[in-house]
C-alpha positions in Angstrom: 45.8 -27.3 2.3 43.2 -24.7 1.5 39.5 -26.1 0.0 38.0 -23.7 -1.8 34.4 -23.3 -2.8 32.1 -20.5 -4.6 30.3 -19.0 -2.2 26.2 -18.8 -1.7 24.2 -16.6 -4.2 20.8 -16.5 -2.0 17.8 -16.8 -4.0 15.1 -13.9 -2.9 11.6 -15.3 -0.9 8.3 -14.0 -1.8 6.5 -13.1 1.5 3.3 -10.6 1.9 3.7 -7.0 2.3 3.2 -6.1 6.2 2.3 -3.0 7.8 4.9 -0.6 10.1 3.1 -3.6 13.0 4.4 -6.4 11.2 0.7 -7.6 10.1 -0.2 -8.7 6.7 -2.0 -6.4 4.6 -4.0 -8.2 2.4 -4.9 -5.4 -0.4 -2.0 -4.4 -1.1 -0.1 -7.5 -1.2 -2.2 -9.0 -4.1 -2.0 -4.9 -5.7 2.1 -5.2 -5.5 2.3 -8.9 -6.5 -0.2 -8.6 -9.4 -1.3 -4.7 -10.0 -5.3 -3.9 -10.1 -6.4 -0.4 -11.5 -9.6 -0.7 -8.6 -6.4 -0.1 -6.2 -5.1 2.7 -8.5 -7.9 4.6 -9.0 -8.1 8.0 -6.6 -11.2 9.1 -7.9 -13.0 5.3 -7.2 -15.4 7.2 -4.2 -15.8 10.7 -5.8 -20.0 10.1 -5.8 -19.6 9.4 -1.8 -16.7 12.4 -1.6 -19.9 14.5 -3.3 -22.1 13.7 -0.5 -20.2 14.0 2.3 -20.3 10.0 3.1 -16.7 9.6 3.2 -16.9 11.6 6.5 -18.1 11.0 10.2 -21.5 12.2 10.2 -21.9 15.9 11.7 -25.7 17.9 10.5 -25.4 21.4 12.4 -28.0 23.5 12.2 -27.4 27.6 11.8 -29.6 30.3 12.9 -29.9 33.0 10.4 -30.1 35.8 12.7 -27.6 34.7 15.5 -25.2 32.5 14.0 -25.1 30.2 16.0 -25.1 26.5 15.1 -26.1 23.5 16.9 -25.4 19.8 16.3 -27.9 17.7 15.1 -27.3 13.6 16.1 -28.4 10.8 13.7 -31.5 9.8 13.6 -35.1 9.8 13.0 -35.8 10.2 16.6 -33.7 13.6 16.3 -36.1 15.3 14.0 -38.7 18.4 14.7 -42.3 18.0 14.5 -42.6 18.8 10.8 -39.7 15.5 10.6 -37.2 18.0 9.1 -33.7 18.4 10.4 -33.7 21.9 10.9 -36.4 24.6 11.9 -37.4 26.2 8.7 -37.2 29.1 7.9 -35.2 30.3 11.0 -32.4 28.0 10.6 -30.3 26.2 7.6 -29.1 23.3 7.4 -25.1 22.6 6.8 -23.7 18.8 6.2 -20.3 18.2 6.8 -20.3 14.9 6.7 -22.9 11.8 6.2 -21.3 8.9 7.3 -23.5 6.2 8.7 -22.5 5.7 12.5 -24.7 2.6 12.7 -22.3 0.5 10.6 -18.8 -0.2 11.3 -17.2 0.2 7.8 -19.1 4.2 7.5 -19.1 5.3 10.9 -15.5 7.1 10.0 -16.5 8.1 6.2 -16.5 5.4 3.6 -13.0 4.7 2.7 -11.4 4.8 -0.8 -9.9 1.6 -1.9 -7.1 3.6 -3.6 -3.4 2.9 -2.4 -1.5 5.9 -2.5 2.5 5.0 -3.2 3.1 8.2 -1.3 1.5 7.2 2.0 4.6 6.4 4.1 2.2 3.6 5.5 2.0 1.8 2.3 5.8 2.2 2.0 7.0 0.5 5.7 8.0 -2.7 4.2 10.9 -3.6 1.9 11.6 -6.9 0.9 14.5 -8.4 2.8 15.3 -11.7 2.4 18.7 -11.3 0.4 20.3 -9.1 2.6 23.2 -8.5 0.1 20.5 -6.4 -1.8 19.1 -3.0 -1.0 15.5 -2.7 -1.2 13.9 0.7 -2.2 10.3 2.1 -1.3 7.2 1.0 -2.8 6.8 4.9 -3.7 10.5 5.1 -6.1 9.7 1.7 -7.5 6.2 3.0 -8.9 7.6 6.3 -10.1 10.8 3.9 -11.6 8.2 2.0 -14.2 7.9 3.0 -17.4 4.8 5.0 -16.7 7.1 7.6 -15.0 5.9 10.1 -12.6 2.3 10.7 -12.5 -0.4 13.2 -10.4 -2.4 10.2 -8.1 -5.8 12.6 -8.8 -5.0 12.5 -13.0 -5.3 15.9 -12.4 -8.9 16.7 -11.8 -10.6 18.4 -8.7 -12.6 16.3 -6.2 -15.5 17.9 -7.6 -14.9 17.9 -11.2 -18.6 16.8 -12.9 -16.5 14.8 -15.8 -15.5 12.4 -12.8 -18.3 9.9 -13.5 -17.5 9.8 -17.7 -14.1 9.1 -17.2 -11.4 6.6 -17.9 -9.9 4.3 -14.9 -6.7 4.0 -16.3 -4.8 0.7 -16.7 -1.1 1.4 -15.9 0.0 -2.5 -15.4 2.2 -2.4 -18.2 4.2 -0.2 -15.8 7.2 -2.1 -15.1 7.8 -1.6 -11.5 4.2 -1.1 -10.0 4.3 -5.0 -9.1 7.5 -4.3 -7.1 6.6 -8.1 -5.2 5.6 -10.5 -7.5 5.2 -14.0 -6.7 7.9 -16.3 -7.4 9.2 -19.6 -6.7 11.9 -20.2 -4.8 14.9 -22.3 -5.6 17.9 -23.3 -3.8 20.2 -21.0 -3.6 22.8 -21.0 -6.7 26.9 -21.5 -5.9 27.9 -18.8 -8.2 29.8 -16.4 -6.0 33.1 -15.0 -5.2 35.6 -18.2 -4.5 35.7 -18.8 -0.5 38.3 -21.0 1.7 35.8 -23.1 3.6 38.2 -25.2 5.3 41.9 -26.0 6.0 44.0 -28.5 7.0 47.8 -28.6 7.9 49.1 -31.8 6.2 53.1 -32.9 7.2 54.9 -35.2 3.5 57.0 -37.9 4.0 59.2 -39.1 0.7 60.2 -42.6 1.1 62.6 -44.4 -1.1 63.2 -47.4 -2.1 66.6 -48.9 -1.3 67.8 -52.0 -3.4 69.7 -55.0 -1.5 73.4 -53.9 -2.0 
């Protein structure tokens, strides 16, 4: 005797996006689950990108004769006499980059908020809790929305002047940007492909009655 039974249809879990380490990251679970432009916006540090602040600080110093260049550390204890930088008029000065060591989050540049959907870093997790279904990237899911393919600068130069006058665009109608959005989850359904979960070997007997004669 065969019992049969539909088989499992698992219902997916909603868990946290996690880095290539296996640690939660924060930002862009919240921008998966419920999409925020501040996390879409490339251009969101282009004032800091202007000055230099988004990297490590490094002043050098150039003669105008020689050529030759010499690093100037931060600090007011690193000025000249005149409390200038450089030595007027022989040298010029040259800024490559004006982050604030003295402060953890600037020391490397001020970061940008933005999450790119091409960084392979934002794209080491895939949701896997039904393994019957194959998970794609972060980056195909926010090219599969109905936004379509876009350019993650909107096209304009790190230096453009129009940068400050212009629109943050809201693309959260996009279908698939939110590739992770929270759900419940409820038991898993029995609507599956027909399984034999158990048998049993079973031995009939037919009696029959026999009258007095």
């Amino acid at each position: 005797i065969a019992f049969v039974l539909p088989s499992a249809m698992m219902q997916p879990t909603w868990e946290s996006v996690k880095d290539a380490g296996g640690n939660i990251d924060h930002g862009l679970t919240y921008h998966r689950a419920h999409y925020d432009p501040q996390y879409d916006d490339y251009h969101d540090i282009h004032i800091q990108r202007w000055r230099t602040e988004d990297k490590p600080w490094k002043v050098v110093c150039v003669d105008r004769i020689t050529g030759a260049e010499r690093e100037v550390p931060f600090g007011k204890e690193h000025l000249n006499h005149d409390d200038e930088v450089c030595n007027d008029p022989y040298e010029y000065k040259k800024v490559l980059g004006q982050g604030d060591p003295t402060q953890f989050n600037t020391k490397d540049g001020i970061p940008s908020r933005f999450l790119d959907p091409n960084d392979p870093a934002n794209n080491a997790w895939r949701p896997d809790s039904v393994p019957g279904v194959k998970a794609q990237p972060w980056s195909a899911n926010y090219r599969d929305g109905e936004c379509g393919i876009r350019q993650v600068d909107d096209g304009k130069d790190n230096l453009d002047p129009s940068l400050p006058d212009r629109d943050v665009p809201d693309r959260g109608s996009c279908s698939n940007i939110a590739d992770n959005p929270t759900h419940r989850t409820v038991p898993d359904k029995l609507i599956g492909h027909e399984r034999v979960v158990e048998t049993r070997r079973a031995k009939f007997i037919a009696i029959s009655r026999l009258t007095d004669d």
